[in-house]
N, CA and C of each residue as an Amber inpcrd file, in Angstrom:
protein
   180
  13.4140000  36.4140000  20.1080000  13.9240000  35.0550000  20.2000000
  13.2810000  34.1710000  19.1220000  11.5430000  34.4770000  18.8980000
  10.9360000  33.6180000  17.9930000  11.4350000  34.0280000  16.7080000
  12.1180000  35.2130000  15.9490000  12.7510000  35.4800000  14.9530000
  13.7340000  34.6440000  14.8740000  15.0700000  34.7530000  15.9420000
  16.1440000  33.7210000  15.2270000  16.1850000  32.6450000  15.0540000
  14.7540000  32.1760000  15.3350000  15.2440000  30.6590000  15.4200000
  14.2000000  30.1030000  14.6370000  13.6100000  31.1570000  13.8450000
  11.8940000  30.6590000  12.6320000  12.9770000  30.3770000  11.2280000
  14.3560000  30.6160000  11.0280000  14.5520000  30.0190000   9.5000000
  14.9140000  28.0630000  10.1270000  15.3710000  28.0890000  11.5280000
  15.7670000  26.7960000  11.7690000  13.9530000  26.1290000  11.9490000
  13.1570000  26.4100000  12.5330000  11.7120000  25.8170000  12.9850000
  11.4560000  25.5360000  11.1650000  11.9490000  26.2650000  10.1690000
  10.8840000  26.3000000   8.8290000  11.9680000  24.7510000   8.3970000
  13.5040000  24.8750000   8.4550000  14.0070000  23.9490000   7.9430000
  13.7060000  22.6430000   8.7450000  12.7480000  22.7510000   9.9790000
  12.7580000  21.4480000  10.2800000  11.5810000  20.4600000  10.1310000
  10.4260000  21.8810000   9.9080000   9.2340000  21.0830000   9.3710000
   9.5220000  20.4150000   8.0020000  10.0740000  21.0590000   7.1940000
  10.7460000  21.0530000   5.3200000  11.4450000  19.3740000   5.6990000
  12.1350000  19.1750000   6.5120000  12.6010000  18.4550000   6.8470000
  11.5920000  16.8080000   7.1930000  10.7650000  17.5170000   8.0960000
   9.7790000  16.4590000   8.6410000   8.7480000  16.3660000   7.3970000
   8.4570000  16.8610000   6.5780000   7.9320000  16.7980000   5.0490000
   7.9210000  15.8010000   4.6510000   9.4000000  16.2990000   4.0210000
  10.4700000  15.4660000   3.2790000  10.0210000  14.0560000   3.8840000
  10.2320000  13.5500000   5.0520000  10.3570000  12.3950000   5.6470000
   9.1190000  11.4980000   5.2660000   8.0950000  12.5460000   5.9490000
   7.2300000  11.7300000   6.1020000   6.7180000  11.2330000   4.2310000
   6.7960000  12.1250000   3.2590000   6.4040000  11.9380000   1.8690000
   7.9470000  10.4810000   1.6360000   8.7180000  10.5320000   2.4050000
   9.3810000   9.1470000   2.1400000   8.5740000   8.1090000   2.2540000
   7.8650000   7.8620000   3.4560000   7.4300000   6.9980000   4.7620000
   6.3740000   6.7880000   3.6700000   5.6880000   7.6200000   2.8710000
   4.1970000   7.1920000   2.0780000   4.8540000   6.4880000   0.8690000
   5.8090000   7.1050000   0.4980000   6.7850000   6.3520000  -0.9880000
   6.8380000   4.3550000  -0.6890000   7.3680000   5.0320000   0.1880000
   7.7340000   3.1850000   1.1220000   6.1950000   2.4640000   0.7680000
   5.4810000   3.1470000   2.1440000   4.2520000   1.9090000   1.9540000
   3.9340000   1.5240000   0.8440000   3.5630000   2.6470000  -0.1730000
   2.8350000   2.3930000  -1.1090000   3.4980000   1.2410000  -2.1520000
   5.1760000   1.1850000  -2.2950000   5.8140000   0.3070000  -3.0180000
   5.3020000  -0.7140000  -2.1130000   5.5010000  -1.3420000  -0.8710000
   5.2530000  -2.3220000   0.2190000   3.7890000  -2.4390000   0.0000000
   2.7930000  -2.0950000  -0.6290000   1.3430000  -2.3820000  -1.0780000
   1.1210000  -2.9480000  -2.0950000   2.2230000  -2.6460000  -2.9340000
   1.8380000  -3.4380000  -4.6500000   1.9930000  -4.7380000  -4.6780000
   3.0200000  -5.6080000  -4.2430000   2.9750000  -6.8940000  -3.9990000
   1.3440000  -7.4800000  -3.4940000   1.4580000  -6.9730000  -2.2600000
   0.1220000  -7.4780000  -1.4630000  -0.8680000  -7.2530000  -2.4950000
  -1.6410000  -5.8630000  -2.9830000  -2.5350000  -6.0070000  -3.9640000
  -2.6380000  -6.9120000  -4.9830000  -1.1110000  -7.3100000  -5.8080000
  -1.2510000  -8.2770000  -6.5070000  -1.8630000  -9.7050000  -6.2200000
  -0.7750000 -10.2350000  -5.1680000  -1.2990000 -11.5510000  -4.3230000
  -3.3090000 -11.1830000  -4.2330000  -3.7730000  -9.8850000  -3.5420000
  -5.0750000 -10.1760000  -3.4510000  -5.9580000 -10.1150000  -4.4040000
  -5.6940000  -9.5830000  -5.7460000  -6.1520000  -9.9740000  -6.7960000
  -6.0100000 -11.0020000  -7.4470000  -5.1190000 -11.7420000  -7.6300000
  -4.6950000 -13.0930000  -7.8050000  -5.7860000 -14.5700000  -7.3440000
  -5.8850000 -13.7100000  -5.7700000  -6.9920000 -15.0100000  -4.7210000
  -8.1880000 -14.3010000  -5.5380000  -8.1790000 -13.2340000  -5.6190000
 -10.1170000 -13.0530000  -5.9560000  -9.9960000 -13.6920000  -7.4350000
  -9.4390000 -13.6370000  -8.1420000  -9.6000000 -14.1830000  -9.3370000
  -9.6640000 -16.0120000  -8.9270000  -8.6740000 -16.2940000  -8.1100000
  -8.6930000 -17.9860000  -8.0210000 -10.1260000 -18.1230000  -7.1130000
 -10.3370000 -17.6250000  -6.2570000 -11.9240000 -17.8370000  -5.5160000
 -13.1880000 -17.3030000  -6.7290000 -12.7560000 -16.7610000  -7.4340000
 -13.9650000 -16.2570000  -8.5300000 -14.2120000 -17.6490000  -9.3000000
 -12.7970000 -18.2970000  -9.7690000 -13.2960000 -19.7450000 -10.7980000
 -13.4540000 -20.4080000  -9.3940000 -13.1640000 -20.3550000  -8.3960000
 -13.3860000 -22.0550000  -7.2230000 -15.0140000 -21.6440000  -7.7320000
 -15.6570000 -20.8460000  -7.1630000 -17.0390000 -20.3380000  -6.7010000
 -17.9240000 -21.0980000  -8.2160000 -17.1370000 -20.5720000  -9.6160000
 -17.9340000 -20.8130000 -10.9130000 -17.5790000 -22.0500000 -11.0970000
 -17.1690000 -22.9070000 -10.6120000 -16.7420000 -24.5920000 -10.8760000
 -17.7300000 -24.7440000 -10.2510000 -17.8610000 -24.7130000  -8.4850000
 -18.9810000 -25.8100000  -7.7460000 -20.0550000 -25.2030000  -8.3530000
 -20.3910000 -23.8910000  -8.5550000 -21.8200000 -23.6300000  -9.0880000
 -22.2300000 -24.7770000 -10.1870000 -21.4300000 -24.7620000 -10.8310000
 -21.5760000 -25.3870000 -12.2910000 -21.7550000 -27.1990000 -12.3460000
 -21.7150000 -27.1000000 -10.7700000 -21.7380000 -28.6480000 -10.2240000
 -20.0590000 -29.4640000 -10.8200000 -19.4170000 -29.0480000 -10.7560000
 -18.0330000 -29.5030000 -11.0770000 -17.1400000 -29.9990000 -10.3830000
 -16.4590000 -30.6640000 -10.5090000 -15.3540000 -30.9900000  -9.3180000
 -14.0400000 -30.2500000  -9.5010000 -13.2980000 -29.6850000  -8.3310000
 -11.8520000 -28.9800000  -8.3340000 -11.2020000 -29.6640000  -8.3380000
 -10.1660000 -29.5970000  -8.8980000  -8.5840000 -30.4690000  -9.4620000
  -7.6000000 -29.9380000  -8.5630000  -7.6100000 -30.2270000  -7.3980000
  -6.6540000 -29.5050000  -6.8490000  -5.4530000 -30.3210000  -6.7100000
């Protein structure tokens, strides 16, 4: 019984593979935005931080 039915069990893991290497495709595009935005703040909190050090006032 476990013979006829191991080419369907192989096509369904191949299957669940497939999927899940979608599911990582996804996030990772759905991460690049966000990384940008959080590099963006560390760079804008990097000059807030080197202004008040510098005794300066922010122009906001």
């Amino acid at each position: 019984m476990e013979e006829a039915y191991a080419p369907l069990y192989r096509q369904l893991e191949e299957e669940k593979r497939i999927h899940l290497r979608r599911i990582e495709a996804d996030e990772r595009l759905a991460l690049e935005p966000l990384e940008k935005s959080l590099a963006e703040l560390k760079k804008l909190h990097a000059e807030i931080v080197a202004v008040l050090e510098s005794g300066g006032k922010l122009a906001l």
